[in-house]
Biopython code that builds the backbone (N, CA, C, O; Angstrom):
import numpy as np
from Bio.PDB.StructureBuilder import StructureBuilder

atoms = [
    (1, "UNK", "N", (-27.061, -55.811, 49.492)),
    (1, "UNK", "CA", (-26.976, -54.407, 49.322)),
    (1, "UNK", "C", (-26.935, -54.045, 47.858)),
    (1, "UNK", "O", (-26.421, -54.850, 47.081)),
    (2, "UNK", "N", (-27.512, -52.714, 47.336)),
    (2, "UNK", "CA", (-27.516, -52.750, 45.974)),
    (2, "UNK", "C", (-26.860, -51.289, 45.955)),
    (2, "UNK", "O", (-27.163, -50.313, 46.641)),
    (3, "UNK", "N", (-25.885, -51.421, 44.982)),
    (3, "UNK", "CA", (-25.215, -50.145, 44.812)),
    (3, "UNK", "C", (-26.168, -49.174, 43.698)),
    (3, "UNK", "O", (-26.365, -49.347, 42.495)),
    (4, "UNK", "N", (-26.668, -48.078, 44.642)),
    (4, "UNK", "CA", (-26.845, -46.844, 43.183)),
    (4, "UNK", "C", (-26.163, -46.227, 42.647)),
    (4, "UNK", "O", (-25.226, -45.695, 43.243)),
    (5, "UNK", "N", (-26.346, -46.068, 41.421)),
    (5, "UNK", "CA", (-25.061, -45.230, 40.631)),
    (5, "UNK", "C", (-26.271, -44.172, 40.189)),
    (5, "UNK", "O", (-27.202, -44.782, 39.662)),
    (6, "UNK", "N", (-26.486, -42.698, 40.280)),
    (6, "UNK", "CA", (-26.601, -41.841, 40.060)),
    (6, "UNK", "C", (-26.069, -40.853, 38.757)),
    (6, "UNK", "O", (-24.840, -40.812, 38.705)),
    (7, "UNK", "N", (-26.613, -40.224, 37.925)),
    (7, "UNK", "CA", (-25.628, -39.546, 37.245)),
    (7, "UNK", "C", (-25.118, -38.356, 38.169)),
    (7, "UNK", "O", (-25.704, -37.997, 39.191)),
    (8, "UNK", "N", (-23.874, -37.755, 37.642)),
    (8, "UNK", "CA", (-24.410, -36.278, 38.521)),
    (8, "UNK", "C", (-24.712, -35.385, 37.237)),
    (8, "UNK", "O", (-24.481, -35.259, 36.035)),
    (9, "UNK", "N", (-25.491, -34.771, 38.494)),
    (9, "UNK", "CA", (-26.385, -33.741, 37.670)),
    (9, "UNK", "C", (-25.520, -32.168, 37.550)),
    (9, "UNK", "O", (-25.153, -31.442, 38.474)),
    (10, "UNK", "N", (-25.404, -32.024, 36.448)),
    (10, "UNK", "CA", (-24.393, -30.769, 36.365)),
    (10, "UNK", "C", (-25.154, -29.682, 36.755)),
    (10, "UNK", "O", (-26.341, -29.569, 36.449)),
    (11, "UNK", "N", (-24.182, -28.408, 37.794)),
    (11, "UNK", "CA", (-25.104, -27.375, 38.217)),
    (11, "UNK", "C", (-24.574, -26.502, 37.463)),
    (11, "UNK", "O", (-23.430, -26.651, 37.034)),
    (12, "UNK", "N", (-25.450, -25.263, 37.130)),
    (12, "UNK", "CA", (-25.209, -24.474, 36.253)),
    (12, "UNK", "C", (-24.688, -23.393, 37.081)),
    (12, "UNK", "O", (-25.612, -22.914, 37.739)),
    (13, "UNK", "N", (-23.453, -22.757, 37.334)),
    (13, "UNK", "CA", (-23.565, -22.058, 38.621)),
    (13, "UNK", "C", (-23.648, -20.581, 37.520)),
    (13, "UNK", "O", (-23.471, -20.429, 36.312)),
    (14, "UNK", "N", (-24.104, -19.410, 38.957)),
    (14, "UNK", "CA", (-24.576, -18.513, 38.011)),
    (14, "UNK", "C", (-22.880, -17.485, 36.685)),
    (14, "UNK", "O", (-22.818, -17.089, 35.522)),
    (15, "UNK", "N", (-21.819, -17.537, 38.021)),
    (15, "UNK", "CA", (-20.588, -17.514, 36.937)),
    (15, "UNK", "C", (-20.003, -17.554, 35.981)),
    (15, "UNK", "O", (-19.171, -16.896, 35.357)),
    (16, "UNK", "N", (-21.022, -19.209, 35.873)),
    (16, "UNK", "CA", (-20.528, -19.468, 33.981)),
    (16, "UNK", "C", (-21.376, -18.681, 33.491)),
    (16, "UNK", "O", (-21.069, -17.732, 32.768)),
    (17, "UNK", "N", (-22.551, -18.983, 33.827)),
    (17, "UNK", "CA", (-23.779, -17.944, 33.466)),
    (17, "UNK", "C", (-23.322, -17.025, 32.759)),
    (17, "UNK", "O", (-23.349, -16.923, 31.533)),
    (18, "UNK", "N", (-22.899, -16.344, 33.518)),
    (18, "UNK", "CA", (-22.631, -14.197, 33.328)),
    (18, "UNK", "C", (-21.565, -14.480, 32.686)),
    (18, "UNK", "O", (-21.389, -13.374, 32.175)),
    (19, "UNK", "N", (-20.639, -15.161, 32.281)),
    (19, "UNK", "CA", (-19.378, -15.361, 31.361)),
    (19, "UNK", "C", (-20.424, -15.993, 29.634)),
    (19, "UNK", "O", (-20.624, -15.598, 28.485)),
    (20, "UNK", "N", (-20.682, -16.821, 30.271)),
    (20, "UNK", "CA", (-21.276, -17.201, 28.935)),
    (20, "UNK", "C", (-21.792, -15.983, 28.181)),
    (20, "UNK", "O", (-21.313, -15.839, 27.057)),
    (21, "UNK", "N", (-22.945, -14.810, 28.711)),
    (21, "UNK", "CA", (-23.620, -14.496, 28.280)),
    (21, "UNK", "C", (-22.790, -13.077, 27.673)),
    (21, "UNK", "O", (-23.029, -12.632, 26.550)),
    (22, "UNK", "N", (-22.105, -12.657, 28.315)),
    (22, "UNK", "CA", (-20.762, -11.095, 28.344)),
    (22, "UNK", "C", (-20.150, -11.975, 26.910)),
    (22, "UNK", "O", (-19.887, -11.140, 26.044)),
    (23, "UNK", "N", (-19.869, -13.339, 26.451)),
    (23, "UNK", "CA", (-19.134, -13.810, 25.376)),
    (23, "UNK", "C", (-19.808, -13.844, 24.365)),
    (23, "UNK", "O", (-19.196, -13.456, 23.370)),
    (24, "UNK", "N", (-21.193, -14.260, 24.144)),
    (24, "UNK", "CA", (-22.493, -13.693, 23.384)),
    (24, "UNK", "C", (-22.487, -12.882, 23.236)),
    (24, "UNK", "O", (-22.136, -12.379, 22.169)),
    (25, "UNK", "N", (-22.876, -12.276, 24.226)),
    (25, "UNK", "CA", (-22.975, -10.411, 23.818)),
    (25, "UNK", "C", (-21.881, -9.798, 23.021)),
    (25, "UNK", "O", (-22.247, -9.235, 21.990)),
    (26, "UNK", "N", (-20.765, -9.796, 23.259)),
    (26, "UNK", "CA", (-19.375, -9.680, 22.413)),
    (26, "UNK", "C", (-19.123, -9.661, 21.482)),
    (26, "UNK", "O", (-18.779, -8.753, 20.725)),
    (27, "UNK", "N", (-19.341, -11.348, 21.305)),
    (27, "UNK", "CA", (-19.628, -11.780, 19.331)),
    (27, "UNK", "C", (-20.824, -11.213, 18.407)),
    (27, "UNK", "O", (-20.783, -11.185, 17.177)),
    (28, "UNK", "N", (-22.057, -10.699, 19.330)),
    (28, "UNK", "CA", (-23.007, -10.587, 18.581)),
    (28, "UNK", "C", (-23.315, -9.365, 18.430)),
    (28, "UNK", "O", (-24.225, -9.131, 17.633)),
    (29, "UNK", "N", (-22.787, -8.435, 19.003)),
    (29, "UNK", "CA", (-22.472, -6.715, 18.977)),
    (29, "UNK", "C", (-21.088, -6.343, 17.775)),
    (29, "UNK", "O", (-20.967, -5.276, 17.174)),
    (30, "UNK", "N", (-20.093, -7.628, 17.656)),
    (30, "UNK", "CA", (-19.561, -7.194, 16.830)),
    (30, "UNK", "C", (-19.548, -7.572, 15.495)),
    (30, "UNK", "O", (-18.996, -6.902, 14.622)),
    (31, "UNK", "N", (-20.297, -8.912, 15.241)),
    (31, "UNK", "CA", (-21.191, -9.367, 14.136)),
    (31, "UNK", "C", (-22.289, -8.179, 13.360)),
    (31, "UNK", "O", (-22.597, -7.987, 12.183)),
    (32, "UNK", "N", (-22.610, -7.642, 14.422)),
    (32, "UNK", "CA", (-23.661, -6.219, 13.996)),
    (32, "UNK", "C", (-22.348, -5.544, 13.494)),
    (32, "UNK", "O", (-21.980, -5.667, 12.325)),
    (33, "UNK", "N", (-21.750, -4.922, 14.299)),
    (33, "UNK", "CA", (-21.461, -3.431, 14.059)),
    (33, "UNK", "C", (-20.370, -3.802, 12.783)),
    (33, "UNK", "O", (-20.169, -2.785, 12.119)),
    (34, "UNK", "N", (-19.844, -4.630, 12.425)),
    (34, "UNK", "CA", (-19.078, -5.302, 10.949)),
    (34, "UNK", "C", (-19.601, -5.433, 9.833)),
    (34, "UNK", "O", (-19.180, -5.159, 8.710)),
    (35, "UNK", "N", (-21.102, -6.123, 10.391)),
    (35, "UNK", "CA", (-21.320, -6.329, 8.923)),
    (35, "UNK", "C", (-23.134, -5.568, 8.669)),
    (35, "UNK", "O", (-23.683, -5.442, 7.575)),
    (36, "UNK", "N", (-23.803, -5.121, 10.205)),
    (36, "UNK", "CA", (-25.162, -4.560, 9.695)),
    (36, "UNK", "C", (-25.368, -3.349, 9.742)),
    (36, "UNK", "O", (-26.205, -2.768, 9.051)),
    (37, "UNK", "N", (-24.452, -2.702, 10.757)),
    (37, "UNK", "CA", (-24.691, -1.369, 11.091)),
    (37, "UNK", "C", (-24.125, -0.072, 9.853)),
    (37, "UNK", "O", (-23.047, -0.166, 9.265)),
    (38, "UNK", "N", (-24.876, 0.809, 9.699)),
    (38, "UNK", "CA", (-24.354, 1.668, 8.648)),
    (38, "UNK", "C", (-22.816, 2.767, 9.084)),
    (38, "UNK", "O", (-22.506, 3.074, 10.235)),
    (39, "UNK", "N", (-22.402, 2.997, 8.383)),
    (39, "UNK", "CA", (-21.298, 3.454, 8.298)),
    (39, "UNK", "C", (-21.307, 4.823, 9.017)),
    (39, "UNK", "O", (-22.497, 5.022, 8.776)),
    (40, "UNK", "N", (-20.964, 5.858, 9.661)),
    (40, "UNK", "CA", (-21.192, 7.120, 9.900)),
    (40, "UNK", "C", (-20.528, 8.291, 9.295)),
    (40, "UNK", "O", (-20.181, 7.940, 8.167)),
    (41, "UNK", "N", (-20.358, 8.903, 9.403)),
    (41, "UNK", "CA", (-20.492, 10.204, 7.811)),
    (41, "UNK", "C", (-19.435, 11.048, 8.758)),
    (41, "UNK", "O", (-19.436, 11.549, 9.882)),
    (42, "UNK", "N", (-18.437, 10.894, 7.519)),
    (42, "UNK", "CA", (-16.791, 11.489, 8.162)),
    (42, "UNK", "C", (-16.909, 12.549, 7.269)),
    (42, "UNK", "O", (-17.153, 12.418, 6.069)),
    (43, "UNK", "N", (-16.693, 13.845, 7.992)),
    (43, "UNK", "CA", (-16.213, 14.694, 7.344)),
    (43, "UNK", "C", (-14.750, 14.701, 6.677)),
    (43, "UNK", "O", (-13.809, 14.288, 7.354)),
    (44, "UNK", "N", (-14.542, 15.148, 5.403)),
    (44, "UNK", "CA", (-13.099, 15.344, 4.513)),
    (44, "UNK", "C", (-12.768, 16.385, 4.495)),
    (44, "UNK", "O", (-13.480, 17.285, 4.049)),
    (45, "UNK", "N", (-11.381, 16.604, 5.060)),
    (45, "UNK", "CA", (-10.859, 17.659, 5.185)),
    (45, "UNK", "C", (-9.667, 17.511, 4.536)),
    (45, "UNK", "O", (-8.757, 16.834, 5.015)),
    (46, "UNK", "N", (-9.570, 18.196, 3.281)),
    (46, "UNK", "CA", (-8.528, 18.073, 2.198)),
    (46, "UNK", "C", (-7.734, 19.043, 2.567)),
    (46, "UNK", "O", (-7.929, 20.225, 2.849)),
    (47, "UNK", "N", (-6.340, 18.033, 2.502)),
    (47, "UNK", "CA", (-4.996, 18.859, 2.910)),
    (47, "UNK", "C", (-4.820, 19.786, 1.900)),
    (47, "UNK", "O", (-5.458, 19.775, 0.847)),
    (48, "UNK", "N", (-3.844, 20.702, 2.242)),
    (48, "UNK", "CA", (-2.992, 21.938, 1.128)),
    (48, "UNK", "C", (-2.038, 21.091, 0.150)),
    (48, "UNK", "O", (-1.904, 21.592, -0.966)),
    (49, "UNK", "N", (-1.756, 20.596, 0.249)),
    (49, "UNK", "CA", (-1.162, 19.472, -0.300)),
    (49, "UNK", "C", (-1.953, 18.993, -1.933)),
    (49, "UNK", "O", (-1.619, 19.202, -3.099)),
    (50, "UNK", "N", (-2.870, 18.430, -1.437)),
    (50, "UNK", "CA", (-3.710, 18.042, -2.015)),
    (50, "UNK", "C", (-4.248, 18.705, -2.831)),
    (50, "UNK", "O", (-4.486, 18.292, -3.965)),
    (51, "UNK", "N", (-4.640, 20.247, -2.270)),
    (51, "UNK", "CA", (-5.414, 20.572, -3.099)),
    (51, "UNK", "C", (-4.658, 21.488, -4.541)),
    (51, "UNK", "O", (-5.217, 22.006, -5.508)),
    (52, "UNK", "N", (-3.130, 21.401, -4.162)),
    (52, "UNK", "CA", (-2.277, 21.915, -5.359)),
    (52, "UNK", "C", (-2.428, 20.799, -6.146)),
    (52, "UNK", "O", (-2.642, 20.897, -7.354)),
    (53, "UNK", "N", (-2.331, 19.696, -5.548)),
    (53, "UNK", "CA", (-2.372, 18.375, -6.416)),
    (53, "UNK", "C", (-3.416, 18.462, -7.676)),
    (53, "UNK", "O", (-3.100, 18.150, -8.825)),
    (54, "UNK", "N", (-4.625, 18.902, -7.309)),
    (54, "UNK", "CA", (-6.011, 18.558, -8.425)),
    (54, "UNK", "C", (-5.931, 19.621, -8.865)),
    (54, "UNK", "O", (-6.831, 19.716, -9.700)),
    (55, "UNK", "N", (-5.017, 21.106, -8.777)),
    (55, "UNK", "CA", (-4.952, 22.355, -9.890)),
    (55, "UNK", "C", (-3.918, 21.567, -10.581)),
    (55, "UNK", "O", (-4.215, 21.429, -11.768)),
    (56, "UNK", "N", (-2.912, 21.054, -10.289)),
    (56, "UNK", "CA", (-2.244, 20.908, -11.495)),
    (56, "UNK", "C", (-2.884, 19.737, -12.126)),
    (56, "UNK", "O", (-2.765, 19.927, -13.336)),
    (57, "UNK", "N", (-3.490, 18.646, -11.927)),
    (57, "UNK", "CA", (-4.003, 17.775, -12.448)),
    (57, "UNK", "C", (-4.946, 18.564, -13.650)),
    (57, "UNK", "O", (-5.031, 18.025, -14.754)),
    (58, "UNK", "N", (-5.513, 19.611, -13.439)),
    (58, "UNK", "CA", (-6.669, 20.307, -14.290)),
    (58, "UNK", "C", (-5.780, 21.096, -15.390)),
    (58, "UNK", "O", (-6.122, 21.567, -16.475)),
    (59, "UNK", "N", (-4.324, 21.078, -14.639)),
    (59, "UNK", "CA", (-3.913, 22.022, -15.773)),
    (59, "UNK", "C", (-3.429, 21.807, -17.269)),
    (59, "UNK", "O", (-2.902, 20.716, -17.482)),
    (60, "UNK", "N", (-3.554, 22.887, -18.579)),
    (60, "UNK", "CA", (-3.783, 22.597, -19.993)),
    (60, "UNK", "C", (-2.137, 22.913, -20.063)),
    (60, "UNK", "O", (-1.596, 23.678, -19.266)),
    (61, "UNK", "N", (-1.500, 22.289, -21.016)),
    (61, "UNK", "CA", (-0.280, 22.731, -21.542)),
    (61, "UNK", "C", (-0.674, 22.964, -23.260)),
    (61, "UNK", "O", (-1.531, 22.364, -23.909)),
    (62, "UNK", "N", (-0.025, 23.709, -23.576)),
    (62, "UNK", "CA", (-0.361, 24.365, -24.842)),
    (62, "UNK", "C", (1.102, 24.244, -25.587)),
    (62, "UNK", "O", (1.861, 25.184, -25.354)),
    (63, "UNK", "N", (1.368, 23.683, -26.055)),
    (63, "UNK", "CA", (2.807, 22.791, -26.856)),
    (63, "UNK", "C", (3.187, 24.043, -27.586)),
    (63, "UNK", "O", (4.309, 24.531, -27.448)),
    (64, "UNK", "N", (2.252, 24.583, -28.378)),
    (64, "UNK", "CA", (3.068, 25.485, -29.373)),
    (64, "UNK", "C", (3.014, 26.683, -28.605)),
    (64, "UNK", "O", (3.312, 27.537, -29.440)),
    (65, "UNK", "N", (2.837, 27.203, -27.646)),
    (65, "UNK", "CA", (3.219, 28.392, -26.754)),
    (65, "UNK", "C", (4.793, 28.149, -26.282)),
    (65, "UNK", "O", (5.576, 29.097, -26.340)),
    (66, "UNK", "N", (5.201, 26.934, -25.843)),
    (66, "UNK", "CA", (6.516, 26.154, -25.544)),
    (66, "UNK", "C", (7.328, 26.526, -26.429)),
    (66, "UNK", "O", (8.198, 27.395, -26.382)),
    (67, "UNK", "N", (6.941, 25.667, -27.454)),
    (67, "UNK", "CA", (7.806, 25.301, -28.869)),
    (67, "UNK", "C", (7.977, 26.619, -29.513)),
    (67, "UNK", "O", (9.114, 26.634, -29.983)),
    (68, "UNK", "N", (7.379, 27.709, -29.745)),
    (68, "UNK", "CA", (7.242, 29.202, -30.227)),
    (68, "UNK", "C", (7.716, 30.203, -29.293)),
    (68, "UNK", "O", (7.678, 31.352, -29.733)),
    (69, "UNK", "N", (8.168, 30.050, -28.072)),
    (69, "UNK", "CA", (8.509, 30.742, -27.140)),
    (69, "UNK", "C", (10.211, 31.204, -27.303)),
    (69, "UNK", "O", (11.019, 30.438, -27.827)),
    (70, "UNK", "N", (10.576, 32.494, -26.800)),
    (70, "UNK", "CA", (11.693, 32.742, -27.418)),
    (70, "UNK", "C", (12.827, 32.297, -26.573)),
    (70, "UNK", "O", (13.998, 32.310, -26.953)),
    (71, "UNK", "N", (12.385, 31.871, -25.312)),
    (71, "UNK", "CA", (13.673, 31.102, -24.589)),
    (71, "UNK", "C", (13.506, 29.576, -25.021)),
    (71, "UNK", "O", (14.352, 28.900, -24.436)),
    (72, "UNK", "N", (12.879, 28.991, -25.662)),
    (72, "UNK", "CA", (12.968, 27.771, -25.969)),
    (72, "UNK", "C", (13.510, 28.076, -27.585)),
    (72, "UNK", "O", (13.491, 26.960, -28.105)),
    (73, "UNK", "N", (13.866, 28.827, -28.359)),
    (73, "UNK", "CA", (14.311, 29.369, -29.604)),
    (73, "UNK", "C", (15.648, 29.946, -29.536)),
    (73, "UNK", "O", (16.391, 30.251, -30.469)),
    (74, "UNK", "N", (15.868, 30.066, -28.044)),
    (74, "UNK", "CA", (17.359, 30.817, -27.320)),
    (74, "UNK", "C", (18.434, 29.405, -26.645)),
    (74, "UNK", "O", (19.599, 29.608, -26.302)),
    (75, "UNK", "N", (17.739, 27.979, -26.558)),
    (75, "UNK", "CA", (18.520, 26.847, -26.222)),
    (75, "UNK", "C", (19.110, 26.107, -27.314)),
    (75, "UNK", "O", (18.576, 25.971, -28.415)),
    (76, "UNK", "N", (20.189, 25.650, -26.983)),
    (76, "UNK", "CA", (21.482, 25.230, -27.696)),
    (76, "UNK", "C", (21.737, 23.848, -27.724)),
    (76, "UNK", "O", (22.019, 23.302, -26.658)),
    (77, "UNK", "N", (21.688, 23.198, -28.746)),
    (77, "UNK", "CA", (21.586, 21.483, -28.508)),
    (77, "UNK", "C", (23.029, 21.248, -27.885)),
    (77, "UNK", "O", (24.086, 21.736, -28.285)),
    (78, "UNK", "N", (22.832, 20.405, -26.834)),
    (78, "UNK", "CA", (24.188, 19.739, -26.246)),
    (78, "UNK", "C", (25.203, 19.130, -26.923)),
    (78, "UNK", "O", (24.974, 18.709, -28.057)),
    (79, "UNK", "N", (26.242, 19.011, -26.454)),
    (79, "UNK", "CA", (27.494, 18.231, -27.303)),
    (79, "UNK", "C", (27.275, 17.185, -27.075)),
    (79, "UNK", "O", (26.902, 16.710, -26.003)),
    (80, "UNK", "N", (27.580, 16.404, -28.563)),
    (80, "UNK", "CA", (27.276, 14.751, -28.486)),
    (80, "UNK", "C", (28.612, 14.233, -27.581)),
    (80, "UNK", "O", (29.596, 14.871, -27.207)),
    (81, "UNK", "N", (28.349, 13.228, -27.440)),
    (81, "UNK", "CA", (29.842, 11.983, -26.796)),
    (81, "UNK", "C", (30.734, 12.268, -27.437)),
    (81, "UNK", "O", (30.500, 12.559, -28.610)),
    (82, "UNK", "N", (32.116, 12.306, -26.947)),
    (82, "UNK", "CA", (32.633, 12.013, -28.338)),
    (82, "UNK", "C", (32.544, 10.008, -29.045)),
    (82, "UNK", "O", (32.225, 8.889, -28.642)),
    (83, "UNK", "N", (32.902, 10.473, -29.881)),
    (83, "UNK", "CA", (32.888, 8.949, -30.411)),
    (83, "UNK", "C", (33.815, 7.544, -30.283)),
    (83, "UNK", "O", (35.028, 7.678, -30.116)),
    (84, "UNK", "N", (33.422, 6.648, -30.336)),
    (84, "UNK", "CA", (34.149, 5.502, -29.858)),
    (84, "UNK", "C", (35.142, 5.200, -30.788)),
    (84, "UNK", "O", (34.947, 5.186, -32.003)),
    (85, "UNK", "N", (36.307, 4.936, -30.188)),
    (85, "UNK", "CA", (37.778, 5.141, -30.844)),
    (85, "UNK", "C", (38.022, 3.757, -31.036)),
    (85, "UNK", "O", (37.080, 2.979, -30.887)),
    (86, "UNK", "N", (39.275, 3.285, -31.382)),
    (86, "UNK", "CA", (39.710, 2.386, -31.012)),
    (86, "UNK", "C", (40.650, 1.837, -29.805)),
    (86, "UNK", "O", (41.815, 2.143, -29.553)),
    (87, "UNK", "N", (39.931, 1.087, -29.252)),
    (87, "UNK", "CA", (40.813, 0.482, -27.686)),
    (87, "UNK", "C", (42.109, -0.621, -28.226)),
    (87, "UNK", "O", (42.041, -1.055, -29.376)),
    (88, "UNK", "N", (42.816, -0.870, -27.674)),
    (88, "UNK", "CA", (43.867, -1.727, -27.705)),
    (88, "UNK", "C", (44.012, -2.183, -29.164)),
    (88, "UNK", "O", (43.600, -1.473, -30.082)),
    (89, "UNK", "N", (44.779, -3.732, -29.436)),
    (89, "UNK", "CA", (45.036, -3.879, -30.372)),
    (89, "UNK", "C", (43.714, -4.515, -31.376)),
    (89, "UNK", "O", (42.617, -4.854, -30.931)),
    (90, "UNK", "N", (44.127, -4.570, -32.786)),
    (90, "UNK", "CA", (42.686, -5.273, -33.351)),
    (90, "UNK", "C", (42.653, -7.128, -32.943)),
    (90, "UNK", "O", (41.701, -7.899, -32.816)),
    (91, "UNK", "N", (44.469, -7.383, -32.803)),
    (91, "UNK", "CA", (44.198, -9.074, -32.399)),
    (91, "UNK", "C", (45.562, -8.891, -30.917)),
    (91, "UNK", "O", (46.771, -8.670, -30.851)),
    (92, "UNK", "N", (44.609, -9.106, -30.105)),
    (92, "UNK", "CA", (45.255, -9.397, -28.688)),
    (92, "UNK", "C", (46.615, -10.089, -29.045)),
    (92, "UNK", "O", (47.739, -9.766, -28.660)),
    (93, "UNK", "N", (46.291, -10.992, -29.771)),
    (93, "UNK", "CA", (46.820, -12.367, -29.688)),
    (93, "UNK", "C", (48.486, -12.285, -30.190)),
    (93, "UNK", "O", (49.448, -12.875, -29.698)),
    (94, "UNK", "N", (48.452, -11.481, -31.167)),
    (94, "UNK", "CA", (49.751, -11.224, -32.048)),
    (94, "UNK", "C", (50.924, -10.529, -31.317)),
    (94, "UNK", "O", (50.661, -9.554, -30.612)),
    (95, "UNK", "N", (52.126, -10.935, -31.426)),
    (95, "UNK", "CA", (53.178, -10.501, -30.778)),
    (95, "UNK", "C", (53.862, -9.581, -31.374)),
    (95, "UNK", "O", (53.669, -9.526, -32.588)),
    (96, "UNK", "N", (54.397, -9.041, -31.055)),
    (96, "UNK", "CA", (54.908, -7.518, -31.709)),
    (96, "UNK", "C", (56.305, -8.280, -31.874)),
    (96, "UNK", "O", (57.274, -7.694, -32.357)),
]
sb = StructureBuilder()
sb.init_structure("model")
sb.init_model(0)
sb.init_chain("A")
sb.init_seg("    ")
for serial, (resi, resn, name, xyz) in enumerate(atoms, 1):
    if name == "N":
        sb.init_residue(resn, " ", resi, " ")
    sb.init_atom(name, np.array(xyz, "f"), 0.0, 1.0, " ", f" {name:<3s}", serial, name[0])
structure = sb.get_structure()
């Protein structure tokens, strides 16, 4: 008697099929839309916020209107610290 050994022959059932191909499709729709497809055109809608932001960004200060102004000619320089005294003795160390 002679034994056959056969391979088996793998069946492709259609399951893997339609899995395989839904996992392709997947990767290769999102390979496009990442890196080929163009971008689509967002409208900007600038907050109130914002748009005080870029008037003052534009705005001029004029130093000598400041400096020449009569409430800045009407302020009073602050009182300094007073000054550093002397703390304790000049030698710790010495006994009275």
């Amino acid at each position: 008697m002679a034994i056959i050994i056969e391979e088996r022959k793998r069946k492709i059932s259609l399951v893997n099929l339609v899995v395989y191909a839904v996992i392709a499709l997947i990767v290769f729709s999102a390979v496009y839309f990442l890196f080929f497809a163009s971008t689509p055109a967002v409208d900007v809608i600038i907050p109130a916020p914002l748009l005080k932001t870029t008037q003052i960004a534009t705005f001029e200060l004029d130093p000598s209107a400041v400096f020449d102004s009569r409430e800045f000619k009407l302020l009073k320089k602050p009182m300094l610290p007073p000054g550093s005294g002397t703390f304790g003795r000049d030698n710790p160390f010495l006994s009275f």
